[in-house]
C-alpha positions as CSV (number, residue, x, y, z in Angstrom):
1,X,-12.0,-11.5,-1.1
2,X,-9.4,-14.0,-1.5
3,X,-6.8,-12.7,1.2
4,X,-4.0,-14.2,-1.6
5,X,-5.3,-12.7,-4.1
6,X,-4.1,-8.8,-4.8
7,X,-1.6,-7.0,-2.0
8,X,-3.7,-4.2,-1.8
9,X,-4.1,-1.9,1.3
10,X,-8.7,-2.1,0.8
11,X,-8.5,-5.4,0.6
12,X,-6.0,-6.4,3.1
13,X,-7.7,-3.8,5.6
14,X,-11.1,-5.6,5.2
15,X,-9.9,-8.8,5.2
16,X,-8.4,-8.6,8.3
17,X,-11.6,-8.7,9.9
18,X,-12.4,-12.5,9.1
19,X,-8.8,-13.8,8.6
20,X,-5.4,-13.3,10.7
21,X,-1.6,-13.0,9.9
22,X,0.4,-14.5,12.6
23,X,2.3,-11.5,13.3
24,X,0.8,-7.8,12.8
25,X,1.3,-4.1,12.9
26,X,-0.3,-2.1,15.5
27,X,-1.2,1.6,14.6
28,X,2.2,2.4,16.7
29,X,4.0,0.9,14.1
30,X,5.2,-2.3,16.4
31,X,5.1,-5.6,15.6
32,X,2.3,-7.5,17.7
33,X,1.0,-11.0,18.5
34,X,-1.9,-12.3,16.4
35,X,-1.8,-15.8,16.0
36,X,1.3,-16.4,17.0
37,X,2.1,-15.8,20.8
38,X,5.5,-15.8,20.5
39,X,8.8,-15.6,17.8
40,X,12.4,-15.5,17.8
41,X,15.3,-15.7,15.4
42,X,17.3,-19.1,16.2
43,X,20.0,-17.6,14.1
44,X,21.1,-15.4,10.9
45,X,19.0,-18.4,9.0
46,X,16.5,-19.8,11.4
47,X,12.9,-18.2,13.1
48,X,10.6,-20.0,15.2
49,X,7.0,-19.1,15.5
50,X,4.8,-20.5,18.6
51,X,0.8,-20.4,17.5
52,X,-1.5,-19.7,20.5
53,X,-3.1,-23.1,22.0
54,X,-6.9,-23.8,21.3
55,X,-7.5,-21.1,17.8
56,X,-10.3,-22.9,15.6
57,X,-11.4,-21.8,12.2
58,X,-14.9,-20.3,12.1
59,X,-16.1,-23.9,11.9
60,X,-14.6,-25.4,14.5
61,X,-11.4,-26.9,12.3
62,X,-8.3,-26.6,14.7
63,X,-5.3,-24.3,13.5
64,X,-2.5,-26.5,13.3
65,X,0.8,-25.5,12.3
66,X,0.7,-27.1,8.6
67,X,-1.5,-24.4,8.0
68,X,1.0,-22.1,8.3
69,X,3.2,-24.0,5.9
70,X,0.0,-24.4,3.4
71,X,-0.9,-20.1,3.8
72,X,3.1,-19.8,2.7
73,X,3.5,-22.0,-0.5
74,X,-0.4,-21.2,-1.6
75,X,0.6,-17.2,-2.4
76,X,2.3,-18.0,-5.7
77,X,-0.2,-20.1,-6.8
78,X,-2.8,-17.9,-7.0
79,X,-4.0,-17.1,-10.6
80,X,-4.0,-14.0,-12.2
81,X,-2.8,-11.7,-9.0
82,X,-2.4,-8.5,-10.5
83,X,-0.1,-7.7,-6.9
84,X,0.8,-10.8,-5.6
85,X,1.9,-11.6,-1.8
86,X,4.7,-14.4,-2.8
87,X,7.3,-11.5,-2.2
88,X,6.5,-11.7,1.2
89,X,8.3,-15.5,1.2
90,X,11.0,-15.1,-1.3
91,X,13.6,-16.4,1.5
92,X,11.8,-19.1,2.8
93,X,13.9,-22.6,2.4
94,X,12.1,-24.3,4.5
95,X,9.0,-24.2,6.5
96,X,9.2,-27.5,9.4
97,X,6.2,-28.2,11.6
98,X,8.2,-28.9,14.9
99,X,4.3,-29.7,16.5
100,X,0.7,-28.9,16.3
101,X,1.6,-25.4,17.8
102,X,5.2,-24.8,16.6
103,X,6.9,-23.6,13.1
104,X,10.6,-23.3,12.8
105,X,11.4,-21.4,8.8
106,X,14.7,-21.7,7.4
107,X,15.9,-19.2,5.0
108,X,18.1,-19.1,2.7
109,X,19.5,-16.1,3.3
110,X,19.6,-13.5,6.4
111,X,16.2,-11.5,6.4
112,X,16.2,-9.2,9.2
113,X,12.4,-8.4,8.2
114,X,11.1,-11.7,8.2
115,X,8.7,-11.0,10.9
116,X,7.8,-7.6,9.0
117,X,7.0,-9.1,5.9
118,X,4.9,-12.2,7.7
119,X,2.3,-9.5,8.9
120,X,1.0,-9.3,5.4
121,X,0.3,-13.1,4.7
122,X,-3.5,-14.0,6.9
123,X,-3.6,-17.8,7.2
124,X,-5.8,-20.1,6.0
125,X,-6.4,-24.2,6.5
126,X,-5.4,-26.9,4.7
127,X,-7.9,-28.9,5.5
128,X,-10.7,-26.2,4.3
129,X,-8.6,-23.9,1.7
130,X,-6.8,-26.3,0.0
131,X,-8.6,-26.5,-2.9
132,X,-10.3,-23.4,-2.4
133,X,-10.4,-20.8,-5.6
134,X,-10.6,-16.8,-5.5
135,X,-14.0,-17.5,-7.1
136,X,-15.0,-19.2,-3.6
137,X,-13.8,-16.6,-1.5
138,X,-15.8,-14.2,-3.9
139,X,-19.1,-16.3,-3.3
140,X,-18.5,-16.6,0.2
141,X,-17.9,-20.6,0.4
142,X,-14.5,-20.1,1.2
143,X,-14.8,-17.2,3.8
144,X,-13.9,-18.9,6.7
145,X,-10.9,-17.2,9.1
146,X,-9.9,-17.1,12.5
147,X,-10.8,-13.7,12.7
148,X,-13.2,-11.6,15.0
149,X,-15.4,-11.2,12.7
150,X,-17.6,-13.7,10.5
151,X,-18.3,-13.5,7.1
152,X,-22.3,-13.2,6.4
153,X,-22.3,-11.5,2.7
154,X,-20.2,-9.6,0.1
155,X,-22.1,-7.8,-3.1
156,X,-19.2,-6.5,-5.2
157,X,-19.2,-3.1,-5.5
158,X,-21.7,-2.6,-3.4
159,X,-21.2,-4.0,0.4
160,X,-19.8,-6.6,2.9
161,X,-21.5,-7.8,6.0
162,X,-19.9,-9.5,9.2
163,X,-20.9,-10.8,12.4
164,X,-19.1,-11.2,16.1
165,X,-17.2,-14.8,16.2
166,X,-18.1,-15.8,19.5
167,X,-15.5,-17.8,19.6
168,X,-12.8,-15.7,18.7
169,X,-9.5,-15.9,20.4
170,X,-8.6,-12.6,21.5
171,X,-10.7,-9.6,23.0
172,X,-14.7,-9.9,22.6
173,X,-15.2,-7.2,20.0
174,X,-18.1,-4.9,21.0
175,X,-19.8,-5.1,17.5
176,X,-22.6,-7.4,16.9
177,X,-23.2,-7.2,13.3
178,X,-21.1,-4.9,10.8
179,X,-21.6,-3.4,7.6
180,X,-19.3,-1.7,5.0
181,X,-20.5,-0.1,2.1
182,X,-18.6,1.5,-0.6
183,X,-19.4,4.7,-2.1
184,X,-17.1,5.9,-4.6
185,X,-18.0,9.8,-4.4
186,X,-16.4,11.0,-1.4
187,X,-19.8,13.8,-2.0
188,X,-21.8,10.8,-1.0
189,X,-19.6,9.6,1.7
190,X,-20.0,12.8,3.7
191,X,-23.8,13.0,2.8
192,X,-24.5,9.7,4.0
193,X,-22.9,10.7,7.3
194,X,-24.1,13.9,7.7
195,X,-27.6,11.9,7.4
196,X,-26.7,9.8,10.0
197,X,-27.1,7.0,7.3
198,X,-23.8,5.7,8.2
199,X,-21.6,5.8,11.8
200,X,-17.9,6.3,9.6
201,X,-16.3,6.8,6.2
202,X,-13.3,6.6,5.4
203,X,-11.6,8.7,2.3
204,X,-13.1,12.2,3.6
205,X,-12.7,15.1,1.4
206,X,-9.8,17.3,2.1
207,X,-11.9,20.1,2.4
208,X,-14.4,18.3,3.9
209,X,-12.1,18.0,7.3
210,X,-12.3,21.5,8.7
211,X,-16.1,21.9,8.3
212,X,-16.5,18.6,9.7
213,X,-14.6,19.2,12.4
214,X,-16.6,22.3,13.5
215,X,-19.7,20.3,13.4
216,X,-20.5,19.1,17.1
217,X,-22.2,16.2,15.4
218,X,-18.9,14.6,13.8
219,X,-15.6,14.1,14.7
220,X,-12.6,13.5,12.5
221,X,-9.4,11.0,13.3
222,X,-6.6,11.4,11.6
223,X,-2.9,10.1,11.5
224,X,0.1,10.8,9.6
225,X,0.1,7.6,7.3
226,X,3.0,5.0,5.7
227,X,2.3,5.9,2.3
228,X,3.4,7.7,-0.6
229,X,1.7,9.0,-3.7
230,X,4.1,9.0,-6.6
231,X,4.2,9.2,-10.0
232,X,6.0,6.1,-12.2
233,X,7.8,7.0,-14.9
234,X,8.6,4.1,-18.3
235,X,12.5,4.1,-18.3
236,X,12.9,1.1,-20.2
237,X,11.6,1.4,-23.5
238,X,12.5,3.0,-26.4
239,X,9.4,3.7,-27.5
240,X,6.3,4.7,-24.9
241,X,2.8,5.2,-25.3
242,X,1.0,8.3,-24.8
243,X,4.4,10.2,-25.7
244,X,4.5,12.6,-29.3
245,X,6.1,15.3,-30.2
246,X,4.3,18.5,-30.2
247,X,2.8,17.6,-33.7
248,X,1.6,14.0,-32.0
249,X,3.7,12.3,-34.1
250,X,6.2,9.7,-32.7
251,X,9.2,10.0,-31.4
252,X,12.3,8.1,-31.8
253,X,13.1,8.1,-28.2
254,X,11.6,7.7,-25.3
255,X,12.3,11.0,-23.8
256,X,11.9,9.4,-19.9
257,X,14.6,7.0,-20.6
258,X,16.6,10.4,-19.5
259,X,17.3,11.1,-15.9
260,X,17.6,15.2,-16.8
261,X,14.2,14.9,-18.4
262,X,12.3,13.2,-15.3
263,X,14.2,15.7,-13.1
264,X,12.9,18.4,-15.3
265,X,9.1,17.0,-15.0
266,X,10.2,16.5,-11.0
267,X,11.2,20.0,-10.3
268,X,8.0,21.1,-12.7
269,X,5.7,20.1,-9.4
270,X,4.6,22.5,-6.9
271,X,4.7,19.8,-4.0
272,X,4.1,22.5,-1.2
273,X,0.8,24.0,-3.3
274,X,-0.8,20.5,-4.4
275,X,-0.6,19.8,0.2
276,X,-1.8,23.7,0.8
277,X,-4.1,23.7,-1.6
278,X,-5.9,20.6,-2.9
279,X,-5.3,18.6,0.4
280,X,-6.1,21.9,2.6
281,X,-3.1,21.0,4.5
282,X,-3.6,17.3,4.9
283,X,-0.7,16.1,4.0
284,X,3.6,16.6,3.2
285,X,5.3,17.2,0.5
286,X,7.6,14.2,-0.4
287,X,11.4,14.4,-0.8
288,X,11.9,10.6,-1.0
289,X,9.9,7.5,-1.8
290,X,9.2,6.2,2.3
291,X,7.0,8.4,4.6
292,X,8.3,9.8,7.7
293,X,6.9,7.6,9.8
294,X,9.0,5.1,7.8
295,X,11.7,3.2,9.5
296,X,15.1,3.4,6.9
297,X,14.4,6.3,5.2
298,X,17.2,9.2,4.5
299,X,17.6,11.6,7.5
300,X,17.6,15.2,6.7
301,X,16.9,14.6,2.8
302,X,16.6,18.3,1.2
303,X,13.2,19.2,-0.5
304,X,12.8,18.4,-3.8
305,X,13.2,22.4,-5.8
306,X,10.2,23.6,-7.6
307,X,12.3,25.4,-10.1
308,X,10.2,26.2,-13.4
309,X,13.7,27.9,-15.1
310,X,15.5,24.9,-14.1
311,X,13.2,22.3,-15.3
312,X,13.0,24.3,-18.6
313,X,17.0,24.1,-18.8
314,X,17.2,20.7,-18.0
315,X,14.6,19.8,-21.0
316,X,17.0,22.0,-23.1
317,X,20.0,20.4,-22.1
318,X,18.4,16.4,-22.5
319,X,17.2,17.5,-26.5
320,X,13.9,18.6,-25.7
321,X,13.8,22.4,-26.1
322,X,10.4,22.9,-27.2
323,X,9.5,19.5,-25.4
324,X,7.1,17.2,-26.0
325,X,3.2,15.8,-25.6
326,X,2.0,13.8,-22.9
327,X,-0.8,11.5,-21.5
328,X,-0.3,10.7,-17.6
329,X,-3.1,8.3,-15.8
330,X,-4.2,7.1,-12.4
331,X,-7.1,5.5,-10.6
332,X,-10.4,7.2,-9.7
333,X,-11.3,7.7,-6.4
334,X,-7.8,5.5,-5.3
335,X,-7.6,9.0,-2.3
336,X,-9.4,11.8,-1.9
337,X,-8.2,14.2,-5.0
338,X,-6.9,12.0,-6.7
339,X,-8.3,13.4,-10.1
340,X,-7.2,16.9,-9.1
341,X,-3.7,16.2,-8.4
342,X,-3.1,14.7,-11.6
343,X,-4.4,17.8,-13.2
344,X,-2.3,20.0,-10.5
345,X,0.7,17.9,-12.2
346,X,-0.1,17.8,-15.4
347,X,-0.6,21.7,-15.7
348,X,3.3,21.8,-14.3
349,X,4.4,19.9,-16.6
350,X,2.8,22.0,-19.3
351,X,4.8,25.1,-17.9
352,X,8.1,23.5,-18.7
353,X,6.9,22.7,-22.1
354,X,5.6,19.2,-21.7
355,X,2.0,19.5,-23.0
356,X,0.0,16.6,-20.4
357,X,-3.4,15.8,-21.1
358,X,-4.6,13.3,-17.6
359,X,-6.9,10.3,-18.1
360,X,-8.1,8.2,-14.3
361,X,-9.3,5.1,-14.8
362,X,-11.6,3.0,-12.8
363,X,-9.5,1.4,-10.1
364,X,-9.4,-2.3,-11.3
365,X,-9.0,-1.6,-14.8
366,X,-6.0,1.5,-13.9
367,X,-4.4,-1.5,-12.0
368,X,-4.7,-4.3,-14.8
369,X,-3.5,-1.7,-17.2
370,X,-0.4,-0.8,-15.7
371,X,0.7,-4.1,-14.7
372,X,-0.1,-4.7,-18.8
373,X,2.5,-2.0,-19.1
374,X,-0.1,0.4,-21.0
375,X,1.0,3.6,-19.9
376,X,3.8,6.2,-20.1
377,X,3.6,7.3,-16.5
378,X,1.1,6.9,-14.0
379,X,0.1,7.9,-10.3
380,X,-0.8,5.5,-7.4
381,X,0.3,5.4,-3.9
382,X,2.3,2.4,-1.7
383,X,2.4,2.1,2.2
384,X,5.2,0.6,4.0
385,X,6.3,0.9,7.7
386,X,10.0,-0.1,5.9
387,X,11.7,1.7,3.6
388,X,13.7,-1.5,2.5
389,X,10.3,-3.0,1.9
390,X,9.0,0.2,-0.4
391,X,12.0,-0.1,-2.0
392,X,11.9,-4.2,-2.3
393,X,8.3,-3.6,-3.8
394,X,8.6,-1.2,-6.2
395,X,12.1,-0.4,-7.6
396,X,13.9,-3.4,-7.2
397,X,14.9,-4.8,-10.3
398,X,11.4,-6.8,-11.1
399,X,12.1,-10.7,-11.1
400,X,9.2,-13.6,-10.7
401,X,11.8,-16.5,-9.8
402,X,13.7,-14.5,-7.0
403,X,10.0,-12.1,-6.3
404,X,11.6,-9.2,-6.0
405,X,10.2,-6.0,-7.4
406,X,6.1,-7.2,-8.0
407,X,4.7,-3.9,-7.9
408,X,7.2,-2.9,-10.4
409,X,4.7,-2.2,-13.1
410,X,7.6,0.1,-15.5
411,X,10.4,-2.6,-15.0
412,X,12.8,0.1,-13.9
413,X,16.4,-1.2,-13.6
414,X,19.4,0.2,-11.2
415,X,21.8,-2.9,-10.4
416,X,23.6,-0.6,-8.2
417,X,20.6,0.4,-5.7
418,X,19.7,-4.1,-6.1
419,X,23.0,-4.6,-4.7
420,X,22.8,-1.9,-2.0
421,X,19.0,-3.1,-0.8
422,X,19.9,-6.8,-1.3
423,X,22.7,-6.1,1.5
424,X,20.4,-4.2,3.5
425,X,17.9,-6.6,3.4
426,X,20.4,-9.3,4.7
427,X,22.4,-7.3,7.1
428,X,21.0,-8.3,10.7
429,X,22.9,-5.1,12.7
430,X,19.9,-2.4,12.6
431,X,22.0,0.5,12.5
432,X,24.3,-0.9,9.6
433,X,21.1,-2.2,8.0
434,X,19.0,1.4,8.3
435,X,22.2,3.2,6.9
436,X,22.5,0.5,3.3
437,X,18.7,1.5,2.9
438,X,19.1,4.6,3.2
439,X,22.1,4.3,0.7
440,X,19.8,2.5,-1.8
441,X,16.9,4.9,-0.8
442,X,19.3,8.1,-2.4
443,X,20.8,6.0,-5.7
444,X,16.6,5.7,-6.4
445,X,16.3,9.1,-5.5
446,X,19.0,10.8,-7.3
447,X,17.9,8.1,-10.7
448,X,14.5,9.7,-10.4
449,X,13.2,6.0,-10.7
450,X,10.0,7.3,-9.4
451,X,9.0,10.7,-8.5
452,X,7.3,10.8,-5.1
453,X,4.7,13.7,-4.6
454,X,3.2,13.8,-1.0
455,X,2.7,11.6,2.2
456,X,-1.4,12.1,2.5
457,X,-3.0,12.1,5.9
458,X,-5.1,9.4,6.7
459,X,-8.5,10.4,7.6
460,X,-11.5,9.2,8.6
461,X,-14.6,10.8,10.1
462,X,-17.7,10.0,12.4
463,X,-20.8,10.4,14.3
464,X,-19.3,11.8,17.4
465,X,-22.3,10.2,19.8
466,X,-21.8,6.8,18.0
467,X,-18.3,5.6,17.5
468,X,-14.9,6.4,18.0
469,X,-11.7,5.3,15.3
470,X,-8.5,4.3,16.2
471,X,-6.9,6.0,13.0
472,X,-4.3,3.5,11.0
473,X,-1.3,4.7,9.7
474,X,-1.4,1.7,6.7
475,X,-5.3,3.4,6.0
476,X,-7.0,0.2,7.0
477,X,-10.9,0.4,7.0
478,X,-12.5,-2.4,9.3
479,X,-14.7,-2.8,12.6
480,X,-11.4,-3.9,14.6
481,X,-10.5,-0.3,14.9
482,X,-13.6,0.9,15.8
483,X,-15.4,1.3,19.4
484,X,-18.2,2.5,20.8
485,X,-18.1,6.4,21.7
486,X,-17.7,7.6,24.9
487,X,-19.2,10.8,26.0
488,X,-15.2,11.6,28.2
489,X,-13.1,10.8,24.9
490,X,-11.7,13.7,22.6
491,X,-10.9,13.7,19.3
């Protein structure tokens, strides 16, 4: 519940409700006014942010512009963030509060994304935060935003409950009270609505979508999302765990450190049959690690071959003839399938010749584990409306002083592809800028730094007579999105 605490698409969508970021995303993928009415870059080093007049703090406590300065140096602070939102600032030189309403940030370099990366960092006060501990936020003490929505209770695990904030500063939301629960079987999820127990879940069952959509009781809302699920590969070490040979005994090399032997395991996967038939459609097989709806990304990129014969060769050719054993993990219940992709995977990598057992993991301890480095290769997803920001995330050379590459989790490597994103990520022109990303996009690509599998669907489903969901592209769950139904509206 800390909104510091882990860069997480759940928590971030939740939080959202009781907390805002000065600037934000709308489901168009456009950058909008939250708190902040207006923004402009001075120059190549300079922003300047203007915060609405009158916002309080659920309390009452003014937001003044130190607050802003406070949310910024706080995000590194945080302990034991297992995805932490310091990234978000690495530029920042300077943050000067011109007045109670006005913030002028110096970088120290150009960033062209500054205002795309400030949608991810929701504000909090000096005055009540400063001390404040992810343990607060947890026990509710410390829940107190500018949001819509008030906090009233969280049970870990089990459910959170909010309340209208009468004196919100934006639109009167038409909610008076809220409640999310989380159900972890997506079985349970479409019970509960199908019982009218609940109004929407999010998460529905691929093969849930079509049934539900012929029922005149539900209706299902659903957009093509930012995300990516891909599988990370260890390059790095010389010895991985959960690799053997075919005898389980150790071997001397870490077979992934070679780019012919991911490409093998890459062209092993049926992308096109995993999205036909364990998403029923939902979804697109990936050719690169940014969605479509991803600004950056490589125009026109070929698909990725499924080439069984191929793959085989390749093994051949990198030492691995009769290939080798292999443990590949991922988080339970992280989307809908999850478990049954893996398996889909693992049993094409099997017909190459690498023998894959799969192992999912409860979420939080799947997470903690492969930031610990525990794994040989693993499955997860990231969303991104930029495909320098992916990129910037994930692949970029992982380093805590400059916060580049947090989610990193395998500490893959590519100086070349840092250069190339570096420049993108400084170059103000768009078009030159969109080109260098898609430059750095391809050197990850053709490295096979991580294998990308599919862009899922975002879906969500509802009581048609109840309530009707704006669908988000970034998958975010909360009452903001969510109206009252209207007998006129459609799906």
């Amino acid at each position: 519940m800390d909104p510091h605490f882990h860069r997480a698409n759940s928590n971030n969508a939740i939080l959202r409700q009781v907390f805002d970021p000065m600037v934000d995303f709308d489901n168009s993928g456009r950058i909008v006014p939250r708190l902040a009415e207006s923004w402009r870059a001075v120059d190549d080093l300079t922003w300047e942010f203007r915060l609405r007049e009158g916002i309080r703090f659920h309390d009452g406590t003014p937001l003044r512009a130190e607050d802003v300065a406070f949310s910024f140096a706080r995000l590194p602070l945080v302990p034991n963030s297992p995805g932490s939102f310091a990234s978000t600032v690495r530029t920042v030189k300077s943050v000067d509060v011109v007045d109670d309403r006005t913030i002028r940030i110096t970088t120290s370099e150009p960033t062209p994304f500054l205002d795309a990366e400030l949608t991810a960092i929701m504000i909090l006060s000096r005055q009540l935060h400063e001390n404040s501990s992810t343990a607060d936020f947890n026990n509710g003490r410390a829940m107190i935003g500018t949001g819509a929505y008030r906090h009233v209770s969280y049970e870990q695990g089990n459910r959170l409950e909010v309340e209208r904030n009468p004196g919100f500063w934006g639109e009167t939301v038409p909610w008076d009270r809220v409640q999310i629960r989380f159900v972890g079987s997506p079985g349970a999820r479409v019970a509960a609505l199908l019982s009218g127990d609940v109004d929407l879940i999010d998460g529905v069952p691929t093969q849930d979508v079509g049934r539900l959509n012929r029922d005149s009781r539900t209706a299902v809302f659903s957009t093509e999302s930012n995300g990516t699920a891909y599988l990370f590969p260890d390059t790095v070490r010389d010895q991985a765990p959960f690799i053997t040979d075919r005898d389980g005994k150790p071997l001397e090399r870490n077979p992934l450190r070679d780019v012919r032997v991911r490409r093998a395991l890459s062209m092993s996967m049926n992308r096109q049959g995993i999205v036909d038939r364990l998403l029923a459609g939902q979804g697109r097989s990936a050719e690169q690690f940014a969605s479509p709806v991803a600004i950056g990304r490589i125009p026109d990129r070929p698909p990725i071959p499924y080439d069984v014969a191929q793959a085989r060769a390749l093994l051949a050719e990198a030492g691995y003839p009769e290939g080798f054993r292999m443990t590949i993990h991922g988080p339970n219940g992280w989307f809908p399938g999850d478990g049954e992709v893996l398996q889909a995977i693992a049993q094409g990598f099997s017909r190459i010749g690498v023998e894959t057992r799969v192992e999912v993991l409860p979420t939080a301890t799947f997470f903690s584990r492969a930031t610990n480095r525990d794994f040989a290769m693993f499955m997860t997803t990231y969303a991104s409306n930029l495909a320098a920001i992916t990129l910037q995330q994930v692949i970029a050379t992982r380093n805590p002083e400059t916060r580049m590459g947090p989610f990193n989790r395998q500490h893959y490597s590519n100086p070349r592809m840092d250069r190339t994103l570096l420049e993108a990520m400084q170059t103000m022109d768009e078009t030159r800028r969109n080109a260098l990303t898609a430059d750095a996009m391809g050197i990850a690509m053709d490295d096979v730094a991580v294998i990308p599998i599919f862009y899922p669907k975002a879906i969500w489903a509802g009581l048609r007579a109840r309530v009707h969901y704006d669908a988000s592209p970034s998958w975010y769950t909360n009452a903001l999105f969510a109206t009252p139904a209207k007998a006129d509206r459609s799906n």
